[in-house]
N, C-alpha and C positions, 0 to 999 in steps of 0.2 A: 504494500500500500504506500504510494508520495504523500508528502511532505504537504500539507494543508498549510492555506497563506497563514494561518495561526501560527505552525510550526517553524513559517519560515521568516515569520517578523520574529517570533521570540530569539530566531539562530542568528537575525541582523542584530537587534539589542545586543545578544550577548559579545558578537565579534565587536562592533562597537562600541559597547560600552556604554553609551549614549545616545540618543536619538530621538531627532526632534517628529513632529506632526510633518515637517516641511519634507523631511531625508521618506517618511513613509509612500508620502505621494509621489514623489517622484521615481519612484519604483512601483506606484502601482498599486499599493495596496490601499485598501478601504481601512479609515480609522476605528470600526467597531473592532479590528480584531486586536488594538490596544486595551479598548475598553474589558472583553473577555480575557485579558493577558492577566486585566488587572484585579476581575472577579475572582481569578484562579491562583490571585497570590503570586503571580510570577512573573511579574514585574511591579515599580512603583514609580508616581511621579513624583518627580522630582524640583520640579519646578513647571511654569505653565505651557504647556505644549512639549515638555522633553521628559523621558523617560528612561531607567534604566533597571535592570535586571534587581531582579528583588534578593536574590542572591549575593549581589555582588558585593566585597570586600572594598571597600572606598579608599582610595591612596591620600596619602597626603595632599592631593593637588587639586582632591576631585571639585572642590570649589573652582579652582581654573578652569576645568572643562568645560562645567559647567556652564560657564560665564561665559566662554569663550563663544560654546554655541547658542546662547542666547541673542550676544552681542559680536559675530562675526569679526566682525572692521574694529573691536573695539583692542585695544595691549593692553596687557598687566604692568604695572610702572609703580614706581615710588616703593611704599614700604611690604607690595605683596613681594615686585620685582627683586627685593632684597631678601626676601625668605626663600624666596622661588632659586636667586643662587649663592644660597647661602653665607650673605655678608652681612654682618653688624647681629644685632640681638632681638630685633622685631619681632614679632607674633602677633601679625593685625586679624581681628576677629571676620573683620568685612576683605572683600577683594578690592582693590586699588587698581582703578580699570579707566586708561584716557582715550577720549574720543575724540573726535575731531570736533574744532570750536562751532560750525556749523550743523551738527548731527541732531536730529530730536532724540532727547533724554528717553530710553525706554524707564517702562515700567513694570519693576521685576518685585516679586516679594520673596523669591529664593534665586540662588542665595542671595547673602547680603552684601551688593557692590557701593563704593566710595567712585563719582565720577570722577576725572577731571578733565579739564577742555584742556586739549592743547592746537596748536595750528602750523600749517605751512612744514617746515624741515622737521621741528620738536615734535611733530605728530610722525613722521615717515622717517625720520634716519634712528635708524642703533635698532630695529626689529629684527629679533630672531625666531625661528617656529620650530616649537618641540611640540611633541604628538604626547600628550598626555591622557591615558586612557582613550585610546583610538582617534582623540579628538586632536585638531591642528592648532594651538595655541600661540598667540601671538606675545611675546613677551622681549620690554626691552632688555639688551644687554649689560655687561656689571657699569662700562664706564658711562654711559648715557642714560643708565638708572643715577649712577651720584651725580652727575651735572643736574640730571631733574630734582634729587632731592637738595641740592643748593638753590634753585631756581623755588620749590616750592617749601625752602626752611620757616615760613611762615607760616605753613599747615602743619608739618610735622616734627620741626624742633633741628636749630643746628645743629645739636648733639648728635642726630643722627646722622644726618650727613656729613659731619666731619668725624665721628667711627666709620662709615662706610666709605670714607676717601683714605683714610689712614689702614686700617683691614684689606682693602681692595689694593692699596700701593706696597702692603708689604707681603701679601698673598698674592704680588706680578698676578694677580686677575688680569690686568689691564697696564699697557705701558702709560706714563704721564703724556706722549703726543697724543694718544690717546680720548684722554679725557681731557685735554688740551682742545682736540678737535670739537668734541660735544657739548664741553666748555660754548666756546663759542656759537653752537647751533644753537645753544638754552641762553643764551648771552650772559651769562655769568664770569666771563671770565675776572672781570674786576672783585669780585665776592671770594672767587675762589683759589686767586691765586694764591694770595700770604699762609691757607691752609696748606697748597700743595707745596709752596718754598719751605714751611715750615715740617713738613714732613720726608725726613730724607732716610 
């Protein structure tokens, strides 16, 4: 006996890990057999229109993915971006997620995202994409994460961003041209240089 569309959205959830109403249709399936997935215990939602295996063991990151395919075009930056690779001491409850200054704000009740707007280069340079739990994650890198957290030490505290310029320069995370360059993109460089002369 094949594999009934029931059986065979439950085997996309699971290689996926994730998945929205949107990834369903576009393969063709009709959404009651989420609703039956989710009568039967085996699957849960997760947040509005995504779904995942009710099974599944949640990694550390699963809020990124989460987020990630909520808000496609959106990056992880600032204090998630720093836990995500692992510099300074951070542990933000919400995800730290920038979108472009132009974007309409979605409205998510899971998980819990912090926006911020950025624009022009600060939105597009320093993205890297790691696939966390099948999902494609947009997250900026270590030295374009500290230029942003110099740039936004008015939401989250110098302190943090001068541990995570001093940890990232002696953990060669990132060369000083580097952060020199994103410096610049974030226009910080007046704010950040004396910490990076100071740091040798």
């Amino acid at each position: 006996m094949g594999q009934t569309d029931q059986d065979k959205v439950l085997q996309m959830i699971r290689d996926g890990g994730i998945v929205g109403l949107r990834d369903l249709r576009e393969r063709g399936f009709h959404p009651e057999n989420l609703r039956r997935l989710m009568v039967e215990g085996l699957i849960v939602r997760v947040a509005r229109g995504v779904y995942a295996p009710a099974d599944a063991e949640p990694t550390s990151n699963h809020s990124f993915a989460q987020a990630a395919k909520l808000v496609p075009r959106g990056v992880v930056c600032l204090l998630s971006a720093l836990r995500f690779h692992e510099v300074g001491t951070q542990s933000p409850f919400e995800v730290w997620l920038a979108i472009d200054r132009r974007a309409r704000k979605p409205r998510l009740q899971s998980p819990l995202i912090r926006f911020v707007r950025f624009s022009g280069p600060a939105m597009t340079q320093g993205v890297q994409e790691h696939i966390l739990e099948g999902i494609s994650v947009r997250i900026y890198n270590v030295a374009k994460t500290v230029a942003d957290c110099f740039k936004y030490r008015n939401k989250i505290g110098l302190d943090v961003a001068i541990e995570a310029l001093r940890e990232g320069l002696r953990d060669r995370r990132f060369t000083r041209d580097e952060l020199w360059r994103y410096a610049k993109v974030c226009r910080v460089t007046t704010v950040i240089r004396p910490y990076m002369e100071a740091t040798v």
